[in-house]
C-alpha positions as a printed NumPy array, in Angstrom:
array([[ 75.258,  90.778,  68.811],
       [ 78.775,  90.931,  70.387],
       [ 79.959,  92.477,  72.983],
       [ 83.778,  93.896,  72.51 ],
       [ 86.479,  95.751,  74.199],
       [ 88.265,  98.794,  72.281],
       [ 91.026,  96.456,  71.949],
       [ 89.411,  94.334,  69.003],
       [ 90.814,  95.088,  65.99 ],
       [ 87.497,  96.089,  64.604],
       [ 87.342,  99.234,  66.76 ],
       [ 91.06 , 100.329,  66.667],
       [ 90.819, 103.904,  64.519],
       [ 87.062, 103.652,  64.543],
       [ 85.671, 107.348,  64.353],
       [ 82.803, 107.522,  66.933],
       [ 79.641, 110.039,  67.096],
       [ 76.799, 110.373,  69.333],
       [ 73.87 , 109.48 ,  68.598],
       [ 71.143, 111.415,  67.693],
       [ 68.556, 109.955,  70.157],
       [ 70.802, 110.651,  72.826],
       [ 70.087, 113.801,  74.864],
       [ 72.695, 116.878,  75.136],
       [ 72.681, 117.17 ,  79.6  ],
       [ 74.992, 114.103,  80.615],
       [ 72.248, 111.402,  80.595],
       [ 71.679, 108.243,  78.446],
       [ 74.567, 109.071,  75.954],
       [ 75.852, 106.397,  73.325],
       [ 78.37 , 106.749,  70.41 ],
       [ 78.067, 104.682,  67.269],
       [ 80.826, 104.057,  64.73 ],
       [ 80.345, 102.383,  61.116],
       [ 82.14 ,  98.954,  60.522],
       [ 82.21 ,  96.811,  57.454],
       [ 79.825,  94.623,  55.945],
       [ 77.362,  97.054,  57.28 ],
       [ 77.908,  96.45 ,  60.519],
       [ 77.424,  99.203,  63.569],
       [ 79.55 ,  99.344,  67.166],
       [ 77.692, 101.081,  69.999],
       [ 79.312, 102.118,  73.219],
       [ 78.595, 104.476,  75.709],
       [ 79.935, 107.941,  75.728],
       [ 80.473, 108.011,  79.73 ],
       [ 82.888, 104.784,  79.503],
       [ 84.306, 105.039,  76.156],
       [ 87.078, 102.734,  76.969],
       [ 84.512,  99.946,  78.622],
       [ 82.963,  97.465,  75.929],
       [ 81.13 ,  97.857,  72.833],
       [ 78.279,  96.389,  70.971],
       [ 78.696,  94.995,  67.493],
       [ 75.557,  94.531,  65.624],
       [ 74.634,  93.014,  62.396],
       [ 72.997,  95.465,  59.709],
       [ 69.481,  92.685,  61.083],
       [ 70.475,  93.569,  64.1  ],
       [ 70.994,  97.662,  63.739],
       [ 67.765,  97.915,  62.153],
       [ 65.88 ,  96.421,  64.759],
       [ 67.371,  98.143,  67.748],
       [ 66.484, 101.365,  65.721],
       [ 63.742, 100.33 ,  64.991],
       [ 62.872,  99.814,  68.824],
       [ 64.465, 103.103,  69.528],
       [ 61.608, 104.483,  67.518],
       [ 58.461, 103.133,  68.45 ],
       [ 59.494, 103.842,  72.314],
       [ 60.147, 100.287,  72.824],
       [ 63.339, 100.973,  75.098],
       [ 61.384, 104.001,  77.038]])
């Protein structure tokens, strides 16, 4: 896992959506955008100009993986 500003080329013209574990009222909001190679950027939707995430398709899985079993709860 990396952690990136929105200046890496990577995430220039990347087309972020919230995700769908994150709640609709202002909370705990991220955004996730597709890169290749099957790799995922995850930022959060409060600060979208503050650094991103940049996780291996290994890496993805687990954290949604986590996500599901309540592991980050």
């Amino acid at each position: 896992m990396n952690t990136y500003d929105n200046h890496n080329p990577d995430l220039i013209g990347a087309t972020w959506r919230k995700a769908s574990y994150s709640n609709g009222n202002g909370g705990d909001c991220v955004e996730v955008t597709n890169l290749d190679s099957g790799r995922r950027a995850v930022r959060d939707s409060k600060n979208p100009a503050g650094p991103a995430l940049i996780l291996s398709p290994v890496q993805w899985a687990a954290f949604t993986t986590g996500i599901r079993t309540g592991e980050f709860s």
